[in-house]
C-alpha positions as CSV (number, residue, x, y, z in Angstrom):
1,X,101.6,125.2,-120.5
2,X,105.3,125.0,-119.9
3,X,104.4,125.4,-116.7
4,X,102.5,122.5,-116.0
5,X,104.8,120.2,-117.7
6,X,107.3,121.6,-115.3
7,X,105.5,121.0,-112.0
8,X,104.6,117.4,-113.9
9,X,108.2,116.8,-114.2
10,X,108.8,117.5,-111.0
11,X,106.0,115.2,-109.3
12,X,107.3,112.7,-111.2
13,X,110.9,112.9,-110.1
14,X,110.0,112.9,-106.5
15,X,107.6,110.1,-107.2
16,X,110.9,108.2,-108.8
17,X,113.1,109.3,-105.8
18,X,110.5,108.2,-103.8
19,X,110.3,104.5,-105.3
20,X,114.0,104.3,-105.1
21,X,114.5,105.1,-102.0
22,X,112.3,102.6,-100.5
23,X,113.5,100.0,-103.1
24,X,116.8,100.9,-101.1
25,X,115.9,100.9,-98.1
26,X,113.6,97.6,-98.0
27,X,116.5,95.7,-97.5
28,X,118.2,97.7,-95.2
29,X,115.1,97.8,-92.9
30,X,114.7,93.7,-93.0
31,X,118.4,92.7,-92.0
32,X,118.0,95.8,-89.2
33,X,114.6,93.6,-88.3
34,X,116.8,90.4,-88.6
35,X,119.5,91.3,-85.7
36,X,116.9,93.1,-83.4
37,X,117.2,91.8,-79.7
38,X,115.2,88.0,-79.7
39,X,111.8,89.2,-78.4
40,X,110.2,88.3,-81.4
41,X,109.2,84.7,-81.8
42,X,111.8,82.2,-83.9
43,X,108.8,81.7,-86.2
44,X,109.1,86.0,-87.0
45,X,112.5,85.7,-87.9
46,X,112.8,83.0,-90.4
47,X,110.0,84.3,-92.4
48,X,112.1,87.5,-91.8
49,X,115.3,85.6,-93.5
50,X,112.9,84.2,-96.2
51,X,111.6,87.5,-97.1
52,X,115.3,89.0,-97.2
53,X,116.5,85.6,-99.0
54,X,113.6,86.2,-101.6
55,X,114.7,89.8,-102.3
56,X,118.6,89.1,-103.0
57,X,117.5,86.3,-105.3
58,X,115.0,89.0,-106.9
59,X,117.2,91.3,-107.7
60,X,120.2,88.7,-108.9
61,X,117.6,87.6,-111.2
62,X,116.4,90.9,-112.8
63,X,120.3,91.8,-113.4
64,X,120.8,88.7,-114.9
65,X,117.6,89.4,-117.2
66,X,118.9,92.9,-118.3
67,X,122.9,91.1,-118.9
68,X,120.9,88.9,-121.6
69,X,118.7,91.7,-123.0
70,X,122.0,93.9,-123.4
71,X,124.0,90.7,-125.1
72,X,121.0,90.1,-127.5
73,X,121.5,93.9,-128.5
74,X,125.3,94.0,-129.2
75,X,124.6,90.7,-131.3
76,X,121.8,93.0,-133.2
77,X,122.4,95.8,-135.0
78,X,122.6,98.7,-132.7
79,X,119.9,101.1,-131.4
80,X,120.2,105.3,-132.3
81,X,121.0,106.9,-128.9
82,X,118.2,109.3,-127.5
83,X,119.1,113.4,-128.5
84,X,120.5,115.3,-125.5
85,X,117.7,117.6,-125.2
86,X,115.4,114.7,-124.4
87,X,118.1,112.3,-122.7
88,X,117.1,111.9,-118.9
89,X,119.3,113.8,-116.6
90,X,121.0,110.9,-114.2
91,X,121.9,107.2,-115.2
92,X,120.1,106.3,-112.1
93,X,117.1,107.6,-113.6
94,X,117.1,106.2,-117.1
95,X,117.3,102.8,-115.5
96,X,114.0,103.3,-113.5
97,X,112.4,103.6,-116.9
98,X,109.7,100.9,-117.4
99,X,111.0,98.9,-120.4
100,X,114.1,100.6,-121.2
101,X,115.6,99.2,-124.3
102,X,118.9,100.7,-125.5
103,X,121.7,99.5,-124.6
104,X,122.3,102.7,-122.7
105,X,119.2,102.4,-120.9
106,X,120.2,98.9,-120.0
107,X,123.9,99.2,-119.0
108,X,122.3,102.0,-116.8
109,X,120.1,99.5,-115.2
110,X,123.0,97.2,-114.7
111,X,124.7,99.4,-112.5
112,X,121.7,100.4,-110.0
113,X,121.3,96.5,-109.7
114,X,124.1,96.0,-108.7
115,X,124.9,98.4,-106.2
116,X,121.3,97.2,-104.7
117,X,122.9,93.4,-104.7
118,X,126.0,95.3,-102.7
119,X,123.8,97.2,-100.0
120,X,122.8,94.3,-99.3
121,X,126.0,92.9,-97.9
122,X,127.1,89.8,-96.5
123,X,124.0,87.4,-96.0
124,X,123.6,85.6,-92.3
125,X,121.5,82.6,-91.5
126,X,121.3,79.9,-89.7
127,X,120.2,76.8,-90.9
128,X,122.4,73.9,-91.0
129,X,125.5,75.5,-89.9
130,X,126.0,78.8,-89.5
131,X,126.0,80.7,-93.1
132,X,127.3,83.5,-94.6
133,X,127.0,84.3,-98.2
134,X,128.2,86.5,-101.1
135,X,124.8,88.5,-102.3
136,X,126.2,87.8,-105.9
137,X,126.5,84.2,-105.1
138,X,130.0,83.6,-105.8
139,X,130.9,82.3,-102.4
140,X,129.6,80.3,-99.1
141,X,130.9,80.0,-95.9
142,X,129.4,77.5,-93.2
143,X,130.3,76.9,-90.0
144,X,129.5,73.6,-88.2
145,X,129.2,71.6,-85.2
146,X,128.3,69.3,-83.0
147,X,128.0,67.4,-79.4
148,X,127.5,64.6,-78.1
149,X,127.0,63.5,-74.3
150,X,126.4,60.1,-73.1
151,X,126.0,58.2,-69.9
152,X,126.3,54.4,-70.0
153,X,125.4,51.6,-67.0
154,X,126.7,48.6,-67.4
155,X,126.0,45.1,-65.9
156,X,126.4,42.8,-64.4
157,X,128.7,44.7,-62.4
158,X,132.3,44.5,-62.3
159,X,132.7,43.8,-66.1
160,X,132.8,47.5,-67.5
161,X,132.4,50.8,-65.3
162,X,129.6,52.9,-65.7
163,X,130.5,56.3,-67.0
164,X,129.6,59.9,-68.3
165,X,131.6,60.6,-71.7
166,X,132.1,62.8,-74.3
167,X,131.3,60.7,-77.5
168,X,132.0,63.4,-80.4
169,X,132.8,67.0,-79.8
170,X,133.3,68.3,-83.8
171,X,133.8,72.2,-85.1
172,X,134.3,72.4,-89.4
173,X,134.4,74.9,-92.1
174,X,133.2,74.2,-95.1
175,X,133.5,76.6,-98.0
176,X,131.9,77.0,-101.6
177,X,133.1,79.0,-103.9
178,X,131.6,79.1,-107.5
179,X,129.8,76.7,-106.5
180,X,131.8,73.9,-108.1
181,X,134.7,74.4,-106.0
182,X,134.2,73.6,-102.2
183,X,137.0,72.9,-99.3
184,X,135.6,71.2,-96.1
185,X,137.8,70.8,-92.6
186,X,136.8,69.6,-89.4
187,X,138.1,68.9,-86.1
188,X,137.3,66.0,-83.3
189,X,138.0,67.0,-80.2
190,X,137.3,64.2,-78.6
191,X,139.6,62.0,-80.1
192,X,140.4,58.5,-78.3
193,X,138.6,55.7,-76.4
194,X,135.5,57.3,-74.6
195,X,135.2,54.2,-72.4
196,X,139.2,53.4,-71.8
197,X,142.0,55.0,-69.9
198,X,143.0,56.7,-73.3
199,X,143.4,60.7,-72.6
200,X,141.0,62.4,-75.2
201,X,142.4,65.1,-77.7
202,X,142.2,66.9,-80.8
203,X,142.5,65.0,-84.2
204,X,141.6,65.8,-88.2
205,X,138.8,64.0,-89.0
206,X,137.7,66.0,-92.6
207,X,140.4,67.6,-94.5
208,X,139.3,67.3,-98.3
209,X,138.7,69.3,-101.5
210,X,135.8,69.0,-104.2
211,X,135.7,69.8,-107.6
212,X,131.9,69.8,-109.0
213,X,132.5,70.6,-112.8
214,X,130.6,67.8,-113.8
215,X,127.5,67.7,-110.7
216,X,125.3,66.0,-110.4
217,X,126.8,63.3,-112.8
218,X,129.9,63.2,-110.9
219,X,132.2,65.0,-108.5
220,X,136.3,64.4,-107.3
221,X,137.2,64.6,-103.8
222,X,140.7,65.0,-102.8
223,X,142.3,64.8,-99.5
224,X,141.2,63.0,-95.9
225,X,137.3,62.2,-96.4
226,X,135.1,58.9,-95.7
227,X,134.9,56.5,-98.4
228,X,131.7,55.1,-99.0
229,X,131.6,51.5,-97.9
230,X,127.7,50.5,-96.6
231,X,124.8,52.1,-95.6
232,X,125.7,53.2,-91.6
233,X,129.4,53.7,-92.7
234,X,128.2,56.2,-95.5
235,X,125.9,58.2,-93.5
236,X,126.8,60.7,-90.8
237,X,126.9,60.2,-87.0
238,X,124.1,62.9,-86.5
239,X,122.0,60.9,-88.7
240,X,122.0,57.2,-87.4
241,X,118.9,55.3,-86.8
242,X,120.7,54.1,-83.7
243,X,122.8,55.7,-80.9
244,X,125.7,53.6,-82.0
245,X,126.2,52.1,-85.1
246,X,125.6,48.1,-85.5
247,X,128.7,45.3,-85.1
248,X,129.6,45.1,-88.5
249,X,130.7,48.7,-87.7
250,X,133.5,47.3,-86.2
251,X,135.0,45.1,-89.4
252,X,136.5,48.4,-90.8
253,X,138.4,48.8,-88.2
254,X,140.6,52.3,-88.5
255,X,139.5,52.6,-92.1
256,X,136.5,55.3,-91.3
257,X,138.5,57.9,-92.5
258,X,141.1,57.4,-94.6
259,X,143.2,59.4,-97.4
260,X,143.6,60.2,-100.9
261,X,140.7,60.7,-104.2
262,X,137.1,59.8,-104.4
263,X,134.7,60.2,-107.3
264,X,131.1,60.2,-106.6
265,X,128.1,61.4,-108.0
266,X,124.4,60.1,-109.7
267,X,124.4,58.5,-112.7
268,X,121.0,58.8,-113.2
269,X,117.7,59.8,-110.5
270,X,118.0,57.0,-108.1
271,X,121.4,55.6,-108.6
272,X,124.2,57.1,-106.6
273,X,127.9,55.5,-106.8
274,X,130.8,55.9,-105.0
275,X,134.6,54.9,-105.8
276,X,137.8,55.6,-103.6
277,X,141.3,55.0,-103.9
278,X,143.2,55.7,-100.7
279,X,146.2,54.7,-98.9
280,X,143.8,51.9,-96.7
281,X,146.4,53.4,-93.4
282,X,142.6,55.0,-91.5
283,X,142.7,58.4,-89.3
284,X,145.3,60.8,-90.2
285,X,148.3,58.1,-91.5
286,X,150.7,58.0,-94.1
287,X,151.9,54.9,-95.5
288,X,154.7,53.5,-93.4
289,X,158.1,53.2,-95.1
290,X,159.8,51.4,-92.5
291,X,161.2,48.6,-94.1
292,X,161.3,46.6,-97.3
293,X,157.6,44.5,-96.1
294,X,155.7,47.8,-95.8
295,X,157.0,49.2,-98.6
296,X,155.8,46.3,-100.4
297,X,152.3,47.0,-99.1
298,X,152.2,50.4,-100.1
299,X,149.2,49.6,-103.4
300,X,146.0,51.3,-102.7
301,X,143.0,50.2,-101.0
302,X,139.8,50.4,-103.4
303,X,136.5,51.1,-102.3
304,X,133.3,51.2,-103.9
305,X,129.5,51.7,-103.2
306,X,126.4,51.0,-105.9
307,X,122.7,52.1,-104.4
308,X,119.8,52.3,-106.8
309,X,116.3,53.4,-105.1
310,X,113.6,52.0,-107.0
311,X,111.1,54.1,-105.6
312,X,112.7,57.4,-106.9
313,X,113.6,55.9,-110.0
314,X,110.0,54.8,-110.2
315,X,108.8,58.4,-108.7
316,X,107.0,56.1,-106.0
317,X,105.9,58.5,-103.1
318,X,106.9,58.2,-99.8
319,X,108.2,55.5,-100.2
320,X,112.4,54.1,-100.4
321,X,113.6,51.2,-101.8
322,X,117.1,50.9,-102.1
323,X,119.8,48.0,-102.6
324,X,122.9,48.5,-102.7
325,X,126.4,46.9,-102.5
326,X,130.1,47.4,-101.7
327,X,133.6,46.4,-101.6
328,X,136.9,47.2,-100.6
329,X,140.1,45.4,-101.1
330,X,143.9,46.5,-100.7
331,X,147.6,45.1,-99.1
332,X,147.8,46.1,-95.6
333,X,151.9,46.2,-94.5
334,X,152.3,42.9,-91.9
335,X,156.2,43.0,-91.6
336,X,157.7,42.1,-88.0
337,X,158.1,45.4,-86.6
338,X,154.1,46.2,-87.1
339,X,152.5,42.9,-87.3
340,X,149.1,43.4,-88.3
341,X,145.7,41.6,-86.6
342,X,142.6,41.1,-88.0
343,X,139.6,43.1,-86.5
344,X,138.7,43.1,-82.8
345,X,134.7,43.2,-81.7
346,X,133.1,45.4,-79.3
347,X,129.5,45.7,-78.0
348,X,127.4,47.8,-79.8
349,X,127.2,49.6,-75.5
350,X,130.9,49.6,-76.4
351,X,131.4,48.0,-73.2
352,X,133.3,44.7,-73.3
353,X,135.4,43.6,-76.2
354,X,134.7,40.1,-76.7
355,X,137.0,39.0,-79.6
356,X,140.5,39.8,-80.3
357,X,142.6,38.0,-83.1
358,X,146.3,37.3,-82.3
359,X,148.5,39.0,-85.1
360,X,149.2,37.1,-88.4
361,X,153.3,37.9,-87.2
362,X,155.1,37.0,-84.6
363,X,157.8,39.7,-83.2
364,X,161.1,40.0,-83.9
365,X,163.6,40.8,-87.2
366,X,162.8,39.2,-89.5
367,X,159.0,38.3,-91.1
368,X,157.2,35.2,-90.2
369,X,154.1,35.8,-92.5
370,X,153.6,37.8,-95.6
371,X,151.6,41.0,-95.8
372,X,147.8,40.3,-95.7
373,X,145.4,40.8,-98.7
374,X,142.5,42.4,-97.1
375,X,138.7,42.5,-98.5
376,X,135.5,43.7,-97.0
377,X,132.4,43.0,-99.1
378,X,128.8,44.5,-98.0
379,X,125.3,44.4,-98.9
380,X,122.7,47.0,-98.0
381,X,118.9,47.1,-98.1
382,X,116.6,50.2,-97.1
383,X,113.1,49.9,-97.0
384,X,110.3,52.6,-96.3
385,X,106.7,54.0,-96.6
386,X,105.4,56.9,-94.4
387,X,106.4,56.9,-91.2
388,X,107.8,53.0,-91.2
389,X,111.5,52.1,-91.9
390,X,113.1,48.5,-92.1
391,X,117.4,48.9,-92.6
392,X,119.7,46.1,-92.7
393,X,123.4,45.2,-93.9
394,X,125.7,42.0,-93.9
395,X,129.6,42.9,-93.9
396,X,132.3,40.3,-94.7
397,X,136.0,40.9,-93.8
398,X,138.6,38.3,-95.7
399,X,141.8,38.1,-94.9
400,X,144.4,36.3,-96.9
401,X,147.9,35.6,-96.2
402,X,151.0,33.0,-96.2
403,X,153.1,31.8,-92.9
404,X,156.6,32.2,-94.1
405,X,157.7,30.3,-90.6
406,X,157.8,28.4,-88.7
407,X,158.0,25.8,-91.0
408,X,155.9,24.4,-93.1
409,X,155.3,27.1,-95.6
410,X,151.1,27.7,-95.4
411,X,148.6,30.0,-97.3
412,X,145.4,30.9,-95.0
413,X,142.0,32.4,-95.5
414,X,140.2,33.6,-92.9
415,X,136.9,35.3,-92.9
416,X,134.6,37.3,-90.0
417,X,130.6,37.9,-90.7
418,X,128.5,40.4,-88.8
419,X,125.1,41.9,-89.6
420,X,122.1,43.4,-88.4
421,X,118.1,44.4,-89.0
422,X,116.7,46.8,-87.5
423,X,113.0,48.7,-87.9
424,X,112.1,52.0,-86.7
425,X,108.8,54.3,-86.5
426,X,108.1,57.6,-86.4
427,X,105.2,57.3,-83.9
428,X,104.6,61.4,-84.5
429,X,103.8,60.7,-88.3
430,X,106.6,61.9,-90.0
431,X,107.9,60.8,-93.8
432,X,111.2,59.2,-93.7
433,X,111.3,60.1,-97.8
434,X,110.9,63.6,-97.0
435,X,114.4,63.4,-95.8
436,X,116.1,61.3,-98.2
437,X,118.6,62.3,-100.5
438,X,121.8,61.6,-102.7
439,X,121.2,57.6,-101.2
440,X,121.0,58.2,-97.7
441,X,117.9,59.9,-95.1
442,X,119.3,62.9,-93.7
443,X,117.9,65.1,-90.7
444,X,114.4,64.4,-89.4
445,X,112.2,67.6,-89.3
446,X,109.6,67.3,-86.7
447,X,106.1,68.3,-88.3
448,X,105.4,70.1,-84.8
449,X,109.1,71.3,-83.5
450,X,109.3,71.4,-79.3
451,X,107.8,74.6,-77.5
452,X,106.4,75.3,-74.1
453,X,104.6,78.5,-75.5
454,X,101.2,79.2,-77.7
455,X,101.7,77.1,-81.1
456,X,104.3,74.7,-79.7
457,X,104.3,70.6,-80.1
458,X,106.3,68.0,-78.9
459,X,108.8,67.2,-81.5
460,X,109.2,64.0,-83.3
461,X,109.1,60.5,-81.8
462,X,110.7,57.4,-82.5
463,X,111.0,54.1,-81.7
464,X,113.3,51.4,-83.1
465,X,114.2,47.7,-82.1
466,X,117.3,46.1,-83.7
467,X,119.2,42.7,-84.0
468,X,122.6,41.9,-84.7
469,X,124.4,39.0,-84.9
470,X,128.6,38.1,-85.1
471,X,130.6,35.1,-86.5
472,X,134.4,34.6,-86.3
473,X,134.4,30.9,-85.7
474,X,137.2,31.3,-88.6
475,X,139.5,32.4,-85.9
476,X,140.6,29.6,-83.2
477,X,143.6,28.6,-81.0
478,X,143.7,25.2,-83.1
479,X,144.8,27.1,-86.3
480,X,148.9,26.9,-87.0
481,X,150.6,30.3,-85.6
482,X,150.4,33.3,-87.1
483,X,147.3,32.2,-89.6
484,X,144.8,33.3,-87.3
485,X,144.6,32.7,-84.3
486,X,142.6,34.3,-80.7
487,X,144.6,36.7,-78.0
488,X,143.5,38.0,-74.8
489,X,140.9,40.5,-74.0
490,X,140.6,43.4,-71.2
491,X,138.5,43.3,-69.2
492,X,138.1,39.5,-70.8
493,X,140.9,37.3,-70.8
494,X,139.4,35.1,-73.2
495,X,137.3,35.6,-76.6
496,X,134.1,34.2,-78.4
497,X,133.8,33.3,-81.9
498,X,130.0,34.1,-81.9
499,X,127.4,37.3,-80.2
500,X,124.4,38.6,-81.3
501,X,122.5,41.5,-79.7
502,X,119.0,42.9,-79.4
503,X,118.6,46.9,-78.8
504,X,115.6,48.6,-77.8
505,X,115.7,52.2,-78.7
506,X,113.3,55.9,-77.5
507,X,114.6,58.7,-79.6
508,X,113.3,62.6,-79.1
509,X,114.0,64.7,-81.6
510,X,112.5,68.3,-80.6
511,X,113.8,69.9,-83.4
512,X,115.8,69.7,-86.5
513,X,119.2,70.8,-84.2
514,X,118.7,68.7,-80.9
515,X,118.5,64.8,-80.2
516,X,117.7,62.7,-77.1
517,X,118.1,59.0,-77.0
518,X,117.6,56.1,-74.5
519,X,119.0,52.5,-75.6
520,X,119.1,49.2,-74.1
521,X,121.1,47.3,-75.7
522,X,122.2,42.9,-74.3
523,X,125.2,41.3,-76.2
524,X,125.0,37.3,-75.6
525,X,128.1,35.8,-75.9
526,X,128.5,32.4,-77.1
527,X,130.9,31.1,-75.2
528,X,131.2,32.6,-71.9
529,X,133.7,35.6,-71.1
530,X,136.1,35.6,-68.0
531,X,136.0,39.3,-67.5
532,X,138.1,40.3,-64.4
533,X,138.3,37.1,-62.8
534,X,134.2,36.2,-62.9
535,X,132.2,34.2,-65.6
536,X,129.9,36.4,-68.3
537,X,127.5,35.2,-70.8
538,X,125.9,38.7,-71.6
539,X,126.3,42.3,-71.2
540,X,123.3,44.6,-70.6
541,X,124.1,48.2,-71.3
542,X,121.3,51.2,-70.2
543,X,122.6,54.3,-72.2
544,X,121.4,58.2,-72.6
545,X,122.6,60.8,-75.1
546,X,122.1,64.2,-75.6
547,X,123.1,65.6,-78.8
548,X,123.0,69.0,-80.1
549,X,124.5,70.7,-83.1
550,X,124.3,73.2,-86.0
């Protein structure tokens, strides 16, 4: 009889190593599968990561279980430890025990969990950056990217060459760690005019830290970041409807990046806000100090964006509708030395710039106008169902100041309108609302991604037709000096006071990394240009792009 419960004993501890050691080694064996040699399909190895993803989350949830269980145990009154003679042998072995409940048995338990968390190492994936992860989830690490190549024809010719460029070339690191602290830098490296005789190098564009202690609700950003002023401002340059952004892009002038605190966040489903207080100096500036006028001119700038999507708020599906509003408003230094001009319009081609506002100072020692109060106001509408999207904005830029000389002293106002519509269509079928989040639609996932082999579609497809218009008939040649005035152009030696545009847009998107777009885009100018000595009412602009990144 002793005998048999012997030999029982002993299929029942190779049964247990058994079950351990495959509980082990299941891990093991799927991230060996995961960095195998690419002959498997891509399909094969993200169900690979999700099966691998699935069993770290397993486990961190079971040792978080038995943590509780052991807490609720210490709070009760404690449980009589088992007698030696009848104690299993190893502590391994006491937590394999089906419904172990001393504390013993528990803290035991604890231990094999976690040493099965740490076999399983660092976590690597790719989706949306490249991703490594602490098993126990007290850190991330992504590393991002991205590239974009375009070619742009120009005519008529003679007015802006025709040229290959590098429009963004972007490598970042963004790090989470305990999940409410999170540190994000990025490089451009492509910095500088990608249509001028301005060399190209390497500037910050990201260089800011968040602190989520009150997520979703709210969240503070500190350091070199975008504040969020609009709709195509707010959003990301991988995710524009558009290969370029529409002209009220232009009205912020250097202010797309700029530093100092933000605090952001939902108040409630469906209402997202944003408010920024920053130097109001743009790309990687400090406030200048060089003399008593810019000193004066060191307040902040204030920004702040309101959005509220009914059709979340409403739980309406597939569908988006979203208002929103913003301002910004701050002193910007006008002294002499650094005389300061309102903001100078481009073609959406970025081809010809067709309006350039003389500075509100004249040169020289001492200052002829006062530093220049500086607002932008914008209002934002998003519209979509299914497959279907209709975006638009209006920007306003004010700029108010007083001539000091020559005499007589004046006060001016001058203001500069732009705004566009645009619709777009997924012709493949997708759901713009499947992409939306936190106020704005992210990446577009094609419902069949790009593939010449068995199982492969042909991406996502999507058309989109836009119209912008311009008005800075505020701006003119009769106004006194230095209270707004127009300057010279190049290639133009003149401006107009009034565009508008119409683009015509085929975007490919054959997977959630990799975009293709062809634009035409013709700018009509309302009074005619004199670029390089020959008379233009429009500019037609033929461009291609081919973007990639991860």
């Amino acid at each position: 009889m002793a005998h048999g419960l012997e030999e029982r004993q002993r299929r029942a501890r190779r049964q247990h190593a058994a079950t351990s050691l495959w509980g082990v080694s299941k891990p093991l064996i799927a991230a060996v599968a995961f960095v195998l040699p690419a002959q498997a399909s891509a399909q094969d190895a993200e169900q690979r990561i999700r099966q691998l993803e699935e069993q770290v989350r397993a486990l961190t949830q079971e040792l978080q279980a038995v943590k509780a269980q052991i807490q609720q145990q210490q709070a009760a009154k404690p449980v009589a430890a088992p007698a030696p003679e009848t104690a299993p042998p190893q502590p391994a072995r006491r937590a394999e025990v089906p419904g172990a409940t001393s504390t013993g048995e528990l803290q035991d338990r604890v231990q094999v969990l976690e040493q099965r968390i740490e076999q399983q190492g660092i976590q690597a994936r790719f989706s949306e950056g490249i991703i490594f992860e602490d098993p126990r989830g007290n850190w991330t690490l992504r590393v991002t990217g991205r590239l974009q190549l375009d070619y742009r024809d120009f005519s008529p010719n003679g007015s802006v060459a025709d040229t290959f460029s590098v429009r963004r070339a972007r490598l970042g690191v963004d790090t989470t760690v305990f999940k409410d602290y999170r540190i994000v830098v990025e490089g451009e490296f492509a910095n500088g005019n990608a249509t001028g005789n301005t060399p190209q190098n390497v500037a910050l564009t990201l260089g800011y830290f968040d602190i989520g202690w009150f997520s979703p609700y709210a969240r503070l950003r500190l350091g070199q970041f975008k504040p969020a002023f609009g709709y195509e401002q707010t959003l990301l340059d991988l995710y524009s409807s558009f290969m370029e952004r529409g002209l009220t892009q232009n009205l912020l002038q250097n202010l797309n990046y700029d530093r100092g605190l933000m605090v952001y966040g939902a108040a409630y489903r469906g209402l997202y806000y944003a408010a920024s207080l920053t130097n109001g100096t743009g790309t990687n500036l400090e406030e200048r100090q060089g003399n008593a006028q810019e000193v004066k001119a060191d307040s902040k700038e204030f920004t702040f964006r309101g959005v509220t999507n009914f059709a979340e708020l409403f739980q309406l599906r597939d569908s988006i509708i979203q208002i929103g509003a913003s301002y910004k408003t701050g002193t910007v230094a006008n002294s002499a030395a650094n005389p300061y001009a309102a903001a100078t319009m481009q073609t959406e081609a970025r081809g010809i710039t067709f309006f350039t506002p003389a500075a509100f100072n004249g040169a020289g020692t001492n200052p002829n106008a006062s530093n220049i109060e500086r607002r932008l106001r914008n209002a934002e509408m998003l519209l979509s169902y299914g497959p279907m999207k209709l975006q638009g904005e209006y920007t306003q830029a004010e700029y108010e100041g007083t001539r000091l000389s020559p005499a007589p002293r004046l006060s001016f106002n001058r203001k500069v309108d732009a705004a566009y519509i645009g619709a777009l269509w997924l012709i493949t079928g997708e759901t713009y609302a499947d992409f939306y989040r936190d106020g704005m639609i992210g990446k577009i996932r094609p419902r069949n991604r790009f593939g010449w082999g068995p199982g492969g579609g042909w991406g996502a497809w999507e058309l989109g037709l836009r119209y912008s218009i311009f008005d800075g008939s505020d701006f003119s040649n009769s106004n006194p000096p230095n209270t707004g005035r127009l300057s010279s152009t190049s290639p133009a030696s003149n401006s107009t006071t009034k565009a508008d545009a119409y683009t015509v847009q085929l975007k490919w998107i054959p997977n959630v990394y990799t975009r293709f777009w062809l634009d035409w885009v013709r700018t009509n100018f309302d009074t005619p240009l004199i670029v390089n000595g020959r008379s233009e009412d429009h500019e037609d602009a033929v461009m291609l792009r081919g973007q990639i990144d991860f």
